[in-house]
N, C-alpha and C positions, 0 to 999 in steps of 0.2 A: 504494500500500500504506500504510495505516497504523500509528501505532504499535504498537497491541494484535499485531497480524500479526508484525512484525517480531520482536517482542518473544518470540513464540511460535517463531516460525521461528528466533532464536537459541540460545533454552532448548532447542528439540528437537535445534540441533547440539551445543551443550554436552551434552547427556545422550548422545547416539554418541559425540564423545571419551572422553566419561568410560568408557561399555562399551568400548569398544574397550581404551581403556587400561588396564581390570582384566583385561581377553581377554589381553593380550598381554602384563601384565606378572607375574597372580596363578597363570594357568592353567599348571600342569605342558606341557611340548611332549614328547610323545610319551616312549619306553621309554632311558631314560640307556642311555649306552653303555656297556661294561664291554671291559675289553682279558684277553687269554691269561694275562698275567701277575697282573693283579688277581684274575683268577676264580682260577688255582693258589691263587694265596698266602690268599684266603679258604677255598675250598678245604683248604685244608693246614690252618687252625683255626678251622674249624667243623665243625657236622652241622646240614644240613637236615631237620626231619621235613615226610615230606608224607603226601596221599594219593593214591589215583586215583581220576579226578574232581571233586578240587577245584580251583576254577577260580580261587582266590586262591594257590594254589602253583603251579598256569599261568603268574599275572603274575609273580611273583616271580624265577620260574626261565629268563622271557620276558626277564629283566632283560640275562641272563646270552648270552642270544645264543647260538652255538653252545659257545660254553663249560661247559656244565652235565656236562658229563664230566669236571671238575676238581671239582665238589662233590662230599660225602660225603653221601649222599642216602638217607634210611631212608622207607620206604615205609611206614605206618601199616597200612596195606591185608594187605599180605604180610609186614608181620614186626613184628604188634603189641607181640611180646615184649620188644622194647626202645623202646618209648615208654610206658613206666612214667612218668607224669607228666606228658604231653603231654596239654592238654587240647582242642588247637584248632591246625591246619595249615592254613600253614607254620608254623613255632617254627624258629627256630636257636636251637644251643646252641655258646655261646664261652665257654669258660674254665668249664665246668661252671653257668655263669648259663644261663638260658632266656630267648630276646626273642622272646615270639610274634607274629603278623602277618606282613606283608610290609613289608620292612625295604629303606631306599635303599640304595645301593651305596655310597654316601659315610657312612652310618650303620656298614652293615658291614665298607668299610675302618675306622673308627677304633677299633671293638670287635675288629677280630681284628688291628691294629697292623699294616694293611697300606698 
């Protein structure tokens, strides 16, 4: 083998480190977990808006694991009367502020002081 080769064959292992290591150190792993008492106590101070059928209040609520019976969860769909202001689901609303998207769980413990 010559140098040109070598030379090639080390650059193309250097470039697999380097993907691997943005794979495994930039890429999110899979849906955070959330426990019974975190989902209450967010729960307790917030309001989720959603809809049905939106597949960005899926993930969010996906977050929550079987916990999402501790949110306070308005449906835009069937009770548009009170998403006076809602422009885009999901929105939570903490403290009368609005943070629309889908929000991490470590986001929404620290906005609702949980």
């Amino acid at each position: 083998m010559n140098k040109k080769q070598k030379d090639l064959i080390f650059n193309i292992i250097i470039f697999i480190v380097f993907l691997a290591l943005v794979y495994f150190l930039l890429i999110p792993k899979g849906v955070p977990e959330t426990t019974e008492e975190i989902a209450k106590c967010i729960g307790e101070n917030s309001f989720i808006y959603v809809q049905t059928g939106c597949s960005h209040c899926e993930d969010q609520l996906a977050m929550f694991q079987n916990y999402t019976k501790y949110l306070h969860q308005i449906d835009c769909v069937y009770e548009p009367e009170k998403c006076g202001g809602i422009t885009g689901t999901p929105t939570w609303k903490i403290d009368g502020k609005l943070y629309p998207g889908v929000q991490e769980i470590k986001t929404l413990k620290g906005l609702t002081g949980c």
